[in-house]
N, CA, C and O atoms as a printed pandas DataFrame, in Angstrom:
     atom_number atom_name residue_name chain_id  residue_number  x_coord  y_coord  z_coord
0              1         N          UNK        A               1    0.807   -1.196    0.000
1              2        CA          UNK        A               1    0.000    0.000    0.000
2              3         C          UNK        A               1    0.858    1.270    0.000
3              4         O          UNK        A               1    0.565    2.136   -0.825
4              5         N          UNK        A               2    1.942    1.488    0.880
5              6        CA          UNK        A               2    2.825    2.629    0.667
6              7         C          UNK        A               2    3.833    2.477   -0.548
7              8         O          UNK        A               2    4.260    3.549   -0.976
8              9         N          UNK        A               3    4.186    1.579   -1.040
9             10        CA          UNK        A               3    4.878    2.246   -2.416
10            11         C          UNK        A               3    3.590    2.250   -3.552
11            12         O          UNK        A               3    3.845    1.741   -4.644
12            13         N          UNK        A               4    2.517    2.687   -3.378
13            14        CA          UNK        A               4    1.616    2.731   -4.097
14            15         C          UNK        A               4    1.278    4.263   -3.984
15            16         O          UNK        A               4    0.989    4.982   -4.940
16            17         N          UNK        A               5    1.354    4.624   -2.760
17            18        CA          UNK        A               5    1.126    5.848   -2.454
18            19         C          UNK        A               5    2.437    6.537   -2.887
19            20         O          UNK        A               5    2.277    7.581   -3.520
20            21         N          UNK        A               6    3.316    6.261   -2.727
21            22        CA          UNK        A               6    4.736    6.653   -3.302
22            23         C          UNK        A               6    5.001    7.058   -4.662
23            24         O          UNK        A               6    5.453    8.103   -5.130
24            25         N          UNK        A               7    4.507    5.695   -5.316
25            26        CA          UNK        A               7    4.558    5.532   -6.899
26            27         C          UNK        A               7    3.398    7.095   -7.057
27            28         O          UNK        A               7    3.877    7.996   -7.745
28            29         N          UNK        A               8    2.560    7.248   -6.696
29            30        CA          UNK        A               8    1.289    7.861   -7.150
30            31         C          UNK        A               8    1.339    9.079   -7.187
31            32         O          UNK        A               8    0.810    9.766   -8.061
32            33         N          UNK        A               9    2.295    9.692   -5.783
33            34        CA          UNK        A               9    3.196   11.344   -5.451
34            35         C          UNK        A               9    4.182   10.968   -6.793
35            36         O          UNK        A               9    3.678   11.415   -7.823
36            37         N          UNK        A              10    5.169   10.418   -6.968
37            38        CA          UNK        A              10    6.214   10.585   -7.620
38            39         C          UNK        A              10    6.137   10.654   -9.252
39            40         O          UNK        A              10    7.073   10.866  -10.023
40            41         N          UNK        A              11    4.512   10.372   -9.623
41            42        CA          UNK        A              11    4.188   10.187  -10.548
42            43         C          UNK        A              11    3.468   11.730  -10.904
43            44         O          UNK        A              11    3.611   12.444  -11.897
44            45         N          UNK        A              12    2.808   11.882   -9.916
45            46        CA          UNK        A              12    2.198   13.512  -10.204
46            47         C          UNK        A              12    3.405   14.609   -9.902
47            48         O          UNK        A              12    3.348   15.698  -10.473
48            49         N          UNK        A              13    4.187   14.397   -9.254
49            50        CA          UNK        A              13    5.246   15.311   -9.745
50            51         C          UNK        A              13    5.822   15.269  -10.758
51            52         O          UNK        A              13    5.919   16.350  -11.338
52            53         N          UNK        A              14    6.493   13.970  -11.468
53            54        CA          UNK        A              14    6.825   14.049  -12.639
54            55         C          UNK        A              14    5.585   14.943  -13.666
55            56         O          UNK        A              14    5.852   15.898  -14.395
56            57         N          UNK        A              15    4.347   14.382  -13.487
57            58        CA          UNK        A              15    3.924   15.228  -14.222
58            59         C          UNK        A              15    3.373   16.501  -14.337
59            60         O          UNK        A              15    2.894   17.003  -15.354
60            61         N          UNK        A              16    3.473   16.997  -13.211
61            62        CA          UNK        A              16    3.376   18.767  -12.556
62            63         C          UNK        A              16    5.186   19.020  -13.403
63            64         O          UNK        A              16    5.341   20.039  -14.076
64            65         N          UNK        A              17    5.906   18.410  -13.312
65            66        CA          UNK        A              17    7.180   19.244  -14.126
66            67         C          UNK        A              17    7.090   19.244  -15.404
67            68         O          UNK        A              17    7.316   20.299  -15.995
68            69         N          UNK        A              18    6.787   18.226  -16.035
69            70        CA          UNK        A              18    6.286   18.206  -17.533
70            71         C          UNK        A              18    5.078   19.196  -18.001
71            72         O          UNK        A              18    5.090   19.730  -19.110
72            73         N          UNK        A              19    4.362   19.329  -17.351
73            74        CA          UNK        A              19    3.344   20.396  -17.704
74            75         C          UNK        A              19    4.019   21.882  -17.528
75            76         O          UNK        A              19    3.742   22.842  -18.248
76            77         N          UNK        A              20    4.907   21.896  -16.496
77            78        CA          UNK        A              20    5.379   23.071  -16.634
78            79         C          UNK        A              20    6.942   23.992  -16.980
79            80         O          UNK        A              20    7.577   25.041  -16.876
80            81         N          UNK        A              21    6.878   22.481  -17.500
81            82        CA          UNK        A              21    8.712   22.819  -18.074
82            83         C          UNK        A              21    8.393   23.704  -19.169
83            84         O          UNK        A              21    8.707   24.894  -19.207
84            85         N          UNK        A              22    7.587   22.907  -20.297
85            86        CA          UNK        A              22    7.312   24.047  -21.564
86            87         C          UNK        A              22    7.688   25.738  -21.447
87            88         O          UNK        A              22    8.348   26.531  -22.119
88            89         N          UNK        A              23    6.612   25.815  -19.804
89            90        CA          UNK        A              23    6.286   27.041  -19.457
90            91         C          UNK        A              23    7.311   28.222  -19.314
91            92         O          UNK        A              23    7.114   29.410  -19.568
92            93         N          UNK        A              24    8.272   27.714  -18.920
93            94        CA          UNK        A              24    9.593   28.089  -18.248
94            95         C          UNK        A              24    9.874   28.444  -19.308
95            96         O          UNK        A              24   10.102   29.632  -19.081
96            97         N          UNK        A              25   10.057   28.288  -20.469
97            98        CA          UNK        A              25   11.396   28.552  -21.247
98            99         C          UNK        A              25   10.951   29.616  -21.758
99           100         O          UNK        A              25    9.794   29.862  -22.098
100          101         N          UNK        A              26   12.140   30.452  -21.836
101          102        CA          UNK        A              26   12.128   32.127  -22.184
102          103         C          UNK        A              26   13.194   32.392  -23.139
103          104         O          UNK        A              26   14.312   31.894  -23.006
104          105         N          UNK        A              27   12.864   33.193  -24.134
105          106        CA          UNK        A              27   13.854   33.394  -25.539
106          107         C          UNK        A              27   14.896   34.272  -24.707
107          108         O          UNK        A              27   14.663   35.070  -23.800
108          109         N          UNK        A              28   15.945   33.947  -25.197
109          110        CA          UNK        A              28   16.466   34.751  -25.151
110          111         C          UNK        A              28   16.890   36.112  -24.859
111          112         O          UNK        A              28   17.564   36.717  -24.025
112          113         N          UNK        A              29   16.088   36.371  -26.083
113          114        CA          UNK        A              29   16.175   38.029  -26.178
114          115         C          UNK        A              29   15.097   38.774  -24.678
115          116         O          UNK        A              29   15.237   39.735  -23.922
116          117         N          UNK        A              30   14.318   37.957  -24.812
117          118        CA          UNK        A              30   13.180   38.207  -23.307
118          119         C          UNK        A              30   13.784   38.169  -21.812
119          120         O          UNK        A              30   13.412   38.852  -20.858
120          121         N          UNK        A              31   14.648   37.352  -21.837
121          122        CA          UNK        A              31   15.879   37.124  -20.991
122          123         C          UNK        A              31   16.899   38.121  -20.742
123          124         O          UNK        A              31   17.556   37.987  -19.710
124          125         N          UNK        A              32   17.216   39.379  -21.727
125          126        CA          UNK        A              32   18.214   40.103  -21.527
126          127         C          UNK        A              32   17.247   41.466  -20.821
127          128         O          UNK        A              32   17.490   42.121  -19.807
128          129         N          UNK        A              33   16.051   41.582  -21.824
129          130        CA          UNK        A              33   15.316   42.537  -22.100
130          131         C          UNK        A              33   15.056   42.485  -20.213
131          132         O          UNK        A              33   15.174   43.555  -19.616
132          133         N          UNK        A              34   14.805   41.546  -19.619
133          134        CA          UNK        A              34   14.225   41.255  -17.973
134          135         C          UNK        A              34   15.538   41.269  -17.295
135          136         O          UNK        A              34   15.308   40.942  -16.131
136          137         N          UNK        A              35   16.508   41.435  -17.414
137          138        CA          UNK        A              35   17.784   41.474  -16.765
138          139         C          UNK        A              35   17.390   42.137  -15.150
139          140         O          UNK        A              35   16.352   42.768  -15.346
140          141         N          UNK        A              36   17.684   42.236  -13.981
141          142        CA          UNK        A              36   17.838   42.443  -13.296
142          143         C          UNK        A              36   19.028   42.425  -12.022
143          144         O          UNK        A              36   19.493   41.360  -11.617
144          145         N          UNK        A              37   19.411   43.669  -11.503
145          146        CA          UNK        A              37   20.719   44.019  -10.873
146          147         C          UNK        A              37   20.221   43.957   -9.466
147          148         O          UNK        A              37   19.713   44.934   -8.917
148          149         N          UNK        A              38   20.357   42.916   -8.952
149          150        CA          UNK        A              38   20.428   42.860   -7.726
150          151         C          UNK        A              38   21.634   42.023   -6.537
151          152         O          UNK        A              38   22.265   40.966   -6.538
152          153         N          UNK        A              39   21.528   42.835   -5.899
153          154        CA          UNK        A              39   23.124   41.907   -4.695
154          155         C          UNK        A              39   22.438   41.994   -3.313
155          156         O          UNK        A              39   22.313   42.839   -2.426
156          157         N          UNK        A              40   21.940   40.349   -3.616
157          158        CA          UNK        A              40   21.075   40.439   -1.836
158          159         C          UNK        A              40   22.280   39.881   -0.921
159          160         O          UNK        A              40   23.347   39.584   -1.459
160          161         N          UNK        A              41   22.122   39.765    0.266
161          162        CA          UNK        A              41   23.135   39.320    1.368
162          163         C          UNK        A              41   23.313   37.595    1.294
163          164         O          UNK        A              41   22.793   36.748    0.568
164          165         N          UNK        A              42   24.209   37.527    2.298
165          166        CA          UNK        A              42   24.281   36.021    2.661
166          167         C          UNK        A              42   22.747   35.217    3.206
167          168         O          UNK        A              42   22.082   34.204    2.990
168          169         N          UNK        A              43   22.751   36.405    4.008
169          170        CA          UNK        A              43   21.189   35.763    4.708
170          171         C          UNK        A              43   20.238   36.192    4.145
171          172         O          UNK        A              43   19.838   37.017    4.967
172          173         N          UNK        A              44   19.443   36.243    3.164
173          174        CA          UNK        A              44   18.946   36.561    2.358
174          175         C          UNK        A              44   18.863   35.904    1.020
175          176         O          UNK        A              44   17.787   35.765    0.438
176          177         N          UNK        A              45   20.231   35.423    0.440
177          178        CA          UNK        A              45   20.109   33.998   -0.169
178          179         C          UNK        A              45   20.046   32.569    0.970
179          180         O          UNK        A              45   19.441   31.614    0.484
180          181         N          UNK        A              46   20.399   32.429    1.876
181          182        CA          UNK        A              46   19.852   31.441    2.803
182          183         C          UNK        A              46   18.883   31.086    3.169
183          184         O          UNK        A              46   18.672   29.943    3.572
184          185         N          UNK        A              47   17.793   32.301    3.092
185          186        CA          UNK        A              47   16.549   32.246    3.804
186          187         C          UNK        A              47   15.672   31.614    2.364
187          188         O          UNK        A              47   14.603   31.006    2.311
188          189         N          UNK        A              48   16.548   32.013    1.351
189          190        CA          UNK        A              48   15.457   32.168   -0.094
190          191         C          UNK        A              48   15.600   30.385   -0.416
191          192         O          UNK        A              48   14.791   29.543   -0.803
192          193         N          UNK        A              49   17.066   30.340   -0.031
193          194        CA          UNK        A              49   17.234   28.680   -0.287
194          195         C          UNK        A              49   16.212   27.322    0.369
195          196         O          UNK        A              49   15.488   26.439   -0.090
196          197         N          UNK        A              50   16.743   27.868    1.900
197          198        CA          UNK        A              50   15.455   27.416    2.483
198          199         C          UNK        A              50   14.067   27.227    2.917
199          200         O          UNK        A              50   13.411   26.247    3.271
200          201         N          UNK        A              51   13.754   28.862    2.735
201          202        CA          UNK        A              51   12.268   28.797    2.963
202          203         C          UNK        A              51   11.627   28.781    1.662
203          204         O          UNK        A              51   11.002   27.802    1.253
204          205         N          UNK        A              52   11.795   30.001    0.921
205          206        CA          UNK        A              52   10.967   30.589   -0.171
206          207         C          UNK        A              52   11.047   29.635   -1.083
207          208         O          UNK        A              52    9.995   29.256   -1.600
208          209         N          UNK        A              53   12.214   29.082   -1.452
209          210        CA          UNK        A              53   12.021   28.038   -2.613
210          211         C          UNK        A              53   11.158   26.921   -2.701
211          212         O          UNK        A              53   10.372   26.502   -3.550
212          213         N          UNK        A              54   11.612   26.483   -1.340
213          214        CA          UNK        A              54   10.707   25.028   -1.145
214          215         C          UNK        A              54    9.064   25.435   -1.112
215          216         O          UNK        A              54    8.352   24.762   -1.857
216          217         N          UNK        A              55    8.456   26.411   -0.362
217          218        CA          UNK        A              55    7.145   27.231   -0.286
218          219         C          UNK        A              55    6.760   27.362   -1.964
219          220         O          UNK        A              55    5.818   26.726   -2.438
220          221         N          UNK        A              56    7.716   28.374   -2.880
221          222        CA          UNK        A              56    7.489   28.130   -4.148
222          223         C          UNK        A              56    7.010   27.239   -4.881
223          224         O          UNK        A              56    6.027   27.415   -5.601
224          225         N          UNK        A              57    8.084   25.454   -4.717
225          226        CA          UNK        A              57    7.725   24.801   -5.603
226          227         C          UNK        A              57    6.658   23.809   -4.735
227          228         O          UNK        A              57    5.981   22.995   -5.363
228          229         N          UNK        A              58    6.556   23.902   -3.450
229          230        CA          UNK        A              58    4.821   23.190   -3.302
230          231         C          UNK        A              58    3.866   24.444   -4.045
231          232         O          UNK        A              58    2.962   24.176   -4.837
232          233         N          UNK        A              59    4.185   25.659   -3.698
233          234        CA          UNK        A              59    3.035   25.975   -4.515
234          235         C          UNK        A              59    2.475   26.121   -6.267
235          236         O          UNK        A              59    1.446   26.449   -6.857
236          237         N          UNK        A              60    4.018   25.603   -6.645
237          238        CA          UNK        A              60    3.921   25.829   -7.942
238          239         C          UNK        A              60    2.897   24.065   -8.189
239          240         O          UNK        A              60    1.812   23.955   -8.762
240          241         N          UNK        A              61    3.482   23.257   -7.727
241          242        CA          UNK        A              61    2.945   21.728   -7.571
242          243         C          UNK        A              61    1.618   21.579   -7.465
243          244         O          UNK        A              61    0.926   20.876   -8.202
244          245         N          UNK        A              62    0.995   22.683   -5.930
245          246        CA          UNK        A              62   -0.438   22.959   -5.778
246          247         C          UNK        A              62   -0.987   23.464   -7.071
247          248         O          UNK        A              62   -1.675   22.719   -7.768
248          249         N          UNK        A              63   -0.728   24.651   -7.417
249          250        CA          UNK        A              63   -1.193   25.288   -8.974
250          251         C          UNK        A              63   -1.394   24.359   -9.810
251          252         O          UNK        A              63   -2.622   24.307   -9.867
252          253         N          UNK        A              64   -0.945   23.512  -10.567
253          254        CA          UNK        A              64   -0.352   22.678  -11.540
254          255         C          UNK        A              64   -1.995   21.923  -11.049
255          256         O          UNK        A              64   -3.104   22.089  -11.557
256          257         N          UNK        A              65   -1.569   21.074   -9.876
257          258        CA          UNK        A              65   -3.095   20.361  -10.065
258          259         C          UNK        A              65   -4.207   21.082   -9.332
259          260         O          UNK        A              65   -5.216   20.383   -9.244
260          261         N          UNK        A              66   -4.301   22.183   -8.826
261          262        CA          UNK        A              66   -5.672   22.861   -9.105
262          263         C          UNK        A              66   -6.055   23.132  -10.532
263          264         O          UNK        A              66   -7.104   22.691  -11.003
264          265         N          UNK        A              67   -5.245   23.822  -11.185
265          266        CA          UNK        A              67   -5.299   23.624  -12.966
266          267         C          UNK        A              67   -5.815   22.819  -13.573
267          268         O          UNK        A              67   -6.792   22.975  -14.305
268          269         N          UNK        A              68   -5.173   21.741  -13.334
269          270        CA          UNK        A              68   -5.306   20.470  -13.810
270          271         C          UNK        A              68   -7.085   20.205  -12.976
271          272         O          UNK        A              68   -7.761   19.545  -13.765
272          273         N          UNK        A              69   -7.506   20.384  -12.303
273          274        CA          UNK        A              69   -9.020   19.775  -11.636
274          275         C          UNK        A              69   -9.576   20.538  -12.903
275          276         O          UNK        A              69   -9.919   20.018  -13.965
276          277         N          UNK        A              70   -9.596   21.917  -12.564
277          278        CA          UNK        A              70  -10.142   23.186  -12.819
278          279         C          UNK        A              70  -10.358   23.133  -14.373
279          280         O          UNK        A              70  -11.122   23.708  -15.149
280          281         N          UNK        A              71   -9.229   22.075  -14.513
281          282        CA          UNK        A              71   -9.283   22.677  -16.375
282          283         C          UNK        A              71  -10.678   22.238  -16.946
283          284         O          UNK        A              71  -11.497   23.144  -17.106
284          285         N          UNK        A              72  -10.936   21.344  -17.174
285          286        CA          UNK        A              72  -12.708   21.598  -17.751
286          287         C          UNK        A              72  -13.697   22.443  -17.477
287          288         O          UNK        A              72  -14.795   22.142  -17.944
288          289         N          UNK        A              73  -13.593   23.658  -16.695
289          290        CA          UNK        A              73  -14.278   24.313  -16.246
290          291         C          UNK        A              73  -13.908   25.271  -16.894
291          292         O          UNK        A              73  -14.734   25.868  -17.586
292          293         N          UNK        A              74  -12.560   25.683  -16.851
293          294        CA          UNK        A              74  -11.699   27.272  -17.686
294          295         C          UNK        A              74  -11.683   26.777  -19.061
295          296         O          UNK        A              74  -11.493   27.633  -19.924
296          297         N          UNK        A              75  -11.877   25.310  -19.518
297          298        CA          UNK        A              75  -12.199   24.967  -20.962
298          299         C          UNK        A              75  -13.394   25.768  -21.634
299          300         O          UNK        A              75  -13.527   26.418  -22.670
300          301         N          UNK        A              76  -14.075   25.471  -20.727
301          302        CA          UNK        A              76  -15.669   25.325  -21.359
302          303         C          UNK        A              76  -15.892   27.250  -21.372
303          304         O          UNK        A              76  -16.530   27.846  -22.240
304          305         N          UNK        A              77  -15.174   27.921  -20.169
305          306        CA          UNK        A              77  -15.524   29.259  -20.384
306          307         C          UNK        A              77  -14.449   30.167  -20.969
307          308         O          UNK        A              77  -14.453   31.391  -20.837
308          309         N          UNK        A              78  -13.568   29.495  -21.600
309          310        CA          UNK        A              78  -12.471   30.004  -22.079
310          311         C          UNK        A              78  -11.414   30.691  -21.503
311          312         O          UNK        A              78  -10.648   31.524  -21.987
312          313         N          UNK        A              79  -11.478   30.307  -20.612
313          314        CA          UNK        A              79  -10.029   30.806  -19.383
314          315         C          UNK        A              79   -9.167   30.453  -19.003
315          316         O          UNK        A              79   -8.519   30.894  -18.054
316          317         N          UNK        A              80   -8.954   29.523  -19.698
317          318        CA          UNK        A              80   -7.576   27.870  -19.787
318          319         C          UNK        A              80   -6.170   28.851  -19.108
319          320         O          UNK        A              80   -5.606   28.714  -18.022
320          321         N          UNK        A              81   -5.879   29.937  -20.318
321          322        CA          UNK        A              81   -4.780   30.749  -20.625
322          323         C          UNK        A              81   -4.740   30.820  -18.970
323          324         O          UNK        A              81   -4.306   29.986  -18.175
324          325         N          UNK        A              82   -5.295   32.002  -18.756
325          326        CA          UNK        A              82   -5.694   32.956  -17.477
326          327         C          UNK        A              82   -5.554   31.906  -16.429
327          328         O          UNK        A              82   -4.535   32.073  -15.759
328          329         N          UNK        A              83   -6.225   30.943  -16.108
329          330        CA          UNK        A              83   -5.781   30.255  -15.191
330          331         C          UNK        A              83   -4.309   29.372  -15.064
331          332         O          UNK        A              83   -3.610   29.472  -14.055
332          333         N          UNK        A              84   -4.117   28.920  -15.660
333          334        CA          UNK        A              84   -3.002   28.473  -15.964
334          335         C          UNK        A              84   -1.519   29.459  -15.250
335          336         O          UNK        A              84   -0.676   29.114  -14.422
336          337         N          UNK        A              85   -1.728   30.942  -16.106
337          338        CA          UNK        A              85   -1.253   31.940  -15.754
338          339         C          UNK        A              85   -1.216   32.552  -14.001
339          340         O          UNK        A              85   -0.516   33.403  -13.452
340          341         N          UNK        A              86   -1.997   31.921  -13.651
341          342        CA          UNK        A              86   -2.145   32.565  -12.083
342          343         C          UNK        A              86   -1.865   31.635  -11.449
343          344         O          UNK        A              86   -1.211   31.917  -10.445
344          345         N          UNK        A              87   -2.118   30.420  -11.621
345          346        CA          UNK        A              87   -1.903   28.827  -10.744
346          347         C          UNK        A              87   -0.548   28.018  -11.221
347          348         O          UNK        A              87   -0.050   27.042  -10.659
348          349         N          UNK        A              88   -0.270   28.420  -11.934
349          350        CA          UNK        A              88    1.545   27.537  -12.208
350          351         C          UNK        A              88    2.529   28.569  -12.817
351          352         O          UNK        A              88    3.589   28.888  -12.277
352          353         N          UNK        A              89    2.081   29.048  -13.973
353          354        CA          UNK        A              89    3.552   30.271  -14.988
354          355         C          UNK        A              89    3.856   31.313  -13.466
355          356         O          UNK        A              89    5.047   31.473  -13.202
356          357         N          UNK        A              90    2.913   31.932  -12.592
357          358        CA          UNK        A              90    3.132   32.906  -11.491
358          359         C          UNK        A              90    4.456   32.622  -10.479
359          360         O          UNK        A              90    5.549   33.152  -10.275
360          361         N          UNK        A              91    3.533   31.220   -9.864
361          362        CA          UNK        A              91    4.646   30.631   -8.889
362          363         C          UNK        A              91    5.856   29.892   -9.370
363          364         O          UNK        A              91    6.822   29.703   -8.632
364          365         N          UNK        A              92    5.802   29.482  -10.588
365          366        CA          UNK        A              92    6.832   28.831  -11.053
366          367         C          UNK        A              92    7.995   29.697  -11.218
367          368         O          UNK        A              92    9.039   29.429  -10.625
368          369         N          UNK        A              93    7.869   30.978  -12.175
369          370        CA          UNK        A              93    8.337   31.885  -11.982
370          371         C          UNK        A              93    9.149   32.275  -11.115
371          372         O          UNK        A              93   10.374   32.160  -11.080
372          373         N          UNK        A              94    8.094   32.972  -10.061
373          374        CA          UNK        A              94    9.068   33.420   -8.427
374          375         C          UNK        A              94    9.642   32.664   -7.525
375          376         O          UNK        A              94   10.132   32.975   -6.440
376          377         N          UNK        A              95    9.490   31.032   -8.364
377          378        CA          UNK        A              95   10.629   30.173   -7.501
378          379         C          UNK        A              95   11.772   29.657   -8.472
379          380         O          UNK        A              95   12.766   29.245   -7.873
380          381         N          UNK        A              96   11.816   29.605   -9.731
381          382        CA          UNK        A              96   12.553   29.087  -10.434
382          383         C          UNK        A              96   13.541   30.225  -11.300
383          384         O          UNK        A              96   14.748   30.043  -11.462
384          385         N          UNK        A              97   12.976   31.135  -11.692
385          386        CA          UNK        A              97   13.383   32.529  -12.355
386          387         C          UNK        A              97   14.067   33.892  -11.923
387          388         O          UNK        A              97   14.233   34.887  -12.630
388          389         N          UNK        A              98   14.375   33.733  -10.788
389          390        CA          UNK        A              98   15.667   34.763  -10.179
390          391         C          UNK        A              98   16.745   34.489   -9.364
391          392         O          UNK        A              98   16.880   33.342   -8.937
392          393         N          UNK        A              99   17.418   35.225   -9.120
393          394        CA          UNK        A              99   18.663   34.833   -8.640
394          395         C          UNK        A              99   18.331   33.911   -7.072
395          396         O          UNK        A              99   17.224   33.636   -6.608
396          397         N          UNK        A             100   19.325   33.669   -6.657
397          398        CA          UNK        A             100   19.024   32.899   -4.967
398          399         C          UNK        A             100   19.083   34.541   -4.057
399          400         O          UNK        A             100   19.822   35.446   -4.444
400          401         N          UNK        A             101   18.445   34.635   -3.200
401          402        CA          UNK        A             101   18.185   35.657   -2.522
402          403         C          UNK        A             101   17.684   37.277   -3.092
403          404         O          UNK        A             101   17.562   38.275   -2.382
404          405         N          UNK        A             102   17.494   37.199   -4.287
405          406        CA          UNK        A             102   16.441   38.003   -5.377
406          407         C          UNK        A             102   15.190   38.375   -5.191
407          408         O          UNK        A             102   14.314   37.518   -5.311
408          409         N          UNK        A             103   14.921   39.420   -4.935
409          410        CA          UNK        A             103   13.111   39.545   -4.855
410          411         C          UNK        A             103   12.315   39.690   -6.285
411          412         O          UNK        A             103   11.209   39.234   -6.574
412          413         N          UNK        A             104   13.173   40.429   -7.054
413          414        CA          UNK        A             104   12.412   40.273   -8.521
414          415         C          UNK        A             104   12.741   39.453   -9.284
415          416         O          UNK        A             104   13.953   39.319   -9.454
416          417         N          UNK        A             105   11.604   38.400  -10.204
417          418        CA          UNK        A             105   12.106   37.512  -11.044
418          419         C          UNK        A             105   12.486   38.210  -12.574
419          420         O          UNK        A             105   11.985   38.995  -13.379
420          421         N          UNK        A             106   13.212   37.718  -12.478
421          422        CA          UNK        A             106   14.246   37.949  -14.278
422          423         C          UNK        A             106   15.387   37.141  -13.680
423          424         O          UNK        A             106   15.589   36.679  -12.557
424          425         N          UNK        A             107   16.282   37.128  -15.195
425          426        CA          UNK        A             107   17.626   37.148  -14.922
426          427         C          UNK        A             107   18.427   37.921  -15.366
427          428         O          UNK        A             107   18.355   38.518  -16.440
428          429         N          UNK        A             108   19.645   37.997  -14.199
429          430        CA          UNK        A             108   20.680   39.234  -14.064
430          431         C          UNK        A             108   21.591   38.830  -15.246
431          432         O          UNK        A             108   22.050   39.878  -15.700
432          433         N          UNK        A             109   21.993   37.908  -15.849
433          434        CA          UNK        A             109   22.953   37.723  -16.701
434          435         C          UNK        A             109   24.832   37.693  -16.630
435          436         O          UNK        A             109   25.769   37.359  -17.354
436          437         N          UNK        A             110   24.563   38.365  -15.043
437          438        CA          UNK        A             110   26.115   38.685  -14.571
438          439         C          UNK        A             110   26.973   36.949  -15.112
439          440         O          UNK        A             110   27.990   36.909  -15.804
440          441         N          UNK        A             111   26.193   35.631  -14.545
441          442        CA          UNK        A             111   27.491   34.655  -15.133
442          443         C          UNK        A             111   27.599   34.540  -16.725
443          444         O          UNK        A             111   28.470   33.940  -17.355
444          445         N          UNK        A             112   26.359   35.353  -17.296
445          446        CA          UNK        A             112   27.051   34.888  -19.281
446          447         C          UNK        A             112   27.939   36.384  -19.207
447          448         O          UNK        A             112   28.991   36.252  -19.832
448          449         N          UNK        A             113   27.807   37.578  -18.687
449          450        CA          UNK        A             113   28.753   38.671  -18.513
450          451         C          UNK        A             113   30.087   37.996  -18.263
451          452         O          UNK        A             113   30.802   37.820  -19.249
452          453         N          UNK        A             114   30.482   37.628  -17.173
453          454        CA          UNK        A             114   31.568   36.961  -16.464
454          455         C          UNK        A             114   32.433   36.182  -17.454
455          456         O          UNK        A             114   33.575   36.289  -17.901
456          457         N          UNK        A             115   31.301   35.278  -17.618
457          458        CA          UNK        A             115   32.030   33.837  -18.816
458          459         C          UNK        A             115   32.463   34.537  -20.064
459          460         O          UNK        A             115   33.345   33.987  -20.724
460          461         N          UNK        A             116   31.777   36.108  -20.641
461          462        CA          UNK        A             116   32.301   36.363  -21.562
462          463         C          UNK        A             116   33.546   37.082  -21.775
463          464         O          UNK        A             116   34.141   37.235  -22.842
464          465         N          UNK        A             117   33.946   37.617  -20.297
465          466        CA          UNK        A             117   35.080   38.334  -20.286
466          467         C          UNK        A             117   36.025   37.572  -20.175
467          468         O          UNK        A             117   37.174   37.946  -20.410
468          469         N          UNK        A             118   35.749   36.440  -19.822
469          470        CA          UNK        A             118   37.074   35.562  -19.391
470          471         C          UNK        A             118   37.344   34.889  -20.613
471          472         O          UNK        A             118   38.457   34.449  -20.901
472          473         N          UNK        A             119   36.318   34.804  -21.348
473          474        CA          UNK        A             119   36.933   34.248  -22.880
474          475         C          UNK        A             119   37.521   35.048  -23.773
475          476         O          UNK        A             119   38.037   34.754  -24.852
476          477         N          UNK        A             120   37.370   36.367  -23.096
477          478        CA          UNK        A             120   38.455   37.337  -24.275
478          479         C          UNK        A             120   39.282   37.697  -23.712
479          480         O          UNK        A             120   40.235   38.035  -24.414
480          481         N          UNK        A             121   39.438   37.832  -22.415
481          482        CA          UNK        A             121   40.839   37.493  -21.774
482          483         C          UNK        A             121   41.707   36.902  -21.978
483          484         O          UNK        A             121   42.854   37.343  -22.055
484          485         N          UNK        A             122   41.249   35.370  -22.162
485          486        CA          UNK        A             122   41.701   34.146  -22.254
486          487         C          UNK        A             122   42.369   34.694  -23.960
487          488         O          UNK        A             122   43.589   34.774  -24.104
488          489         N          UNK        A             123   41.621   34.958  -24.878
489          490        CA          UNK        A             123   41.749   35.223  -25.881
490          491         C          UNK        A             123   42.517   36.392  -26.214
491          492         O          UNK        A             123   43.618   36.306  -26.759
492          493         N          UNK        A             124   42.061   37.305  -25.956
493          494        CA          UNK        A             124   43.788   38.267  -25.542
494          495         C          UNK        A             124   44.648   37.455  -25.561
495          496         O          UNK        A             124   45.233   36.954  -26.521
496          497         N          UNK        A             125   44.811   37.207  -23.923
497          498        CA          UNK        A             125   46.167   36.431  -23.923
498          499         C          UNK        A             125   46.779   35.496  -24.829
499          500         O          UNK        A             125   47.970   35.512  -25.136
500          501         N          UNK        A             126   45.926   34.690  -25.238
501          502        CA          UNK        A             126   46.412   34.172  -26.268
502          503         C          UNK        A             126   47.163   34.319  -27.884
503          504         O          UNK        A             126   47.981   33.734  -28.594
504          505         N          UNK        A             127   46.433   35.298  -27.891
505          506        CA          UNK        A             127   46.687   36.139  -29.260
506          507         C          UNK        A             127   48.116   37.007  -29.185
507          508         O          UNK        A             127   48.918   37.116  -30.113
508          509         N          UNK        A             128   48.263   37.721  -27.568
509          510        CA          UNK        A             128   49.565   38.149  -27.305
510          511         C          UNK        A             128   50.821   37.327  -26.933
511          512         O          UNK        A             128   51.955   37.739  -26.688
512          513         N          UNK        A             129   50.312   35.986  -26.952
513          514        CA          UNK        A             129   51.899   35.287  -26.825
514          515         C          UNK        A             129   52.220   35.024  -27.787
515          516         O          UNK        A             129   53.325   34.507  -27.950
């Protein structure tokens, strides 16, 4: 009876991530355009690690299958989008989409900044020996 109950959680999470992986993905260019500059503290990414994230992704999990009940209902009155939008893309978002200790979701871009200086560094240097 308990790896049944096991199998049955581990199965609706897999598919609460599949429904909302699609969701996640952001071009590029939408990605620079949302950039955000922020430098939170030590404790402040600690707190985000431990509390807020985990709070996030049960609630992104909750969303996903209230959605999922709900959806024949936002079918039939045409509100699929809209709900969807408030019960999983929201929370998924403000737990998966900013930095660790970040209050606004985007991304800052500082490690493709970083990685790019060090490759023309690297490249400099190279070019000058």
């Amino acid at each position: 009876m308990k790896t049944n109950d096991l199998n049955r959680r581990l199965a609706s999470a897999a598919l609460a991530v599949c429904l909302t992986a699609p969701l996640l993905a952001v071009p590029q260019q939408a990605a620079a355009q949302n950039a955000v500059d922020e430098s939170p503290s030590a404790g402040a990414m600690v707190g985000d690690l431990l509390i807020a994230r985990p709070i996030g992704a049960v609630m992104t999990v909750g969303g996903t299958a209230a959605w999922l009940v709900s959806l024949p209902f936002t079918l039939l009155a045409g509100h699929a989008g809209e709900a969807a939008e408030t019960l999983m893309v929201g929370p998924a978002e403000a737990t998966f989409m900013r930095c660790l200790g970040c209050r606004e979701t985007g991304y800052t871009n500082k490690d493709i900044d970083r990685n790019r200086a060090r490759k023309a560094a690297a490249a400099a240097e190279e070019a000058g020996n």
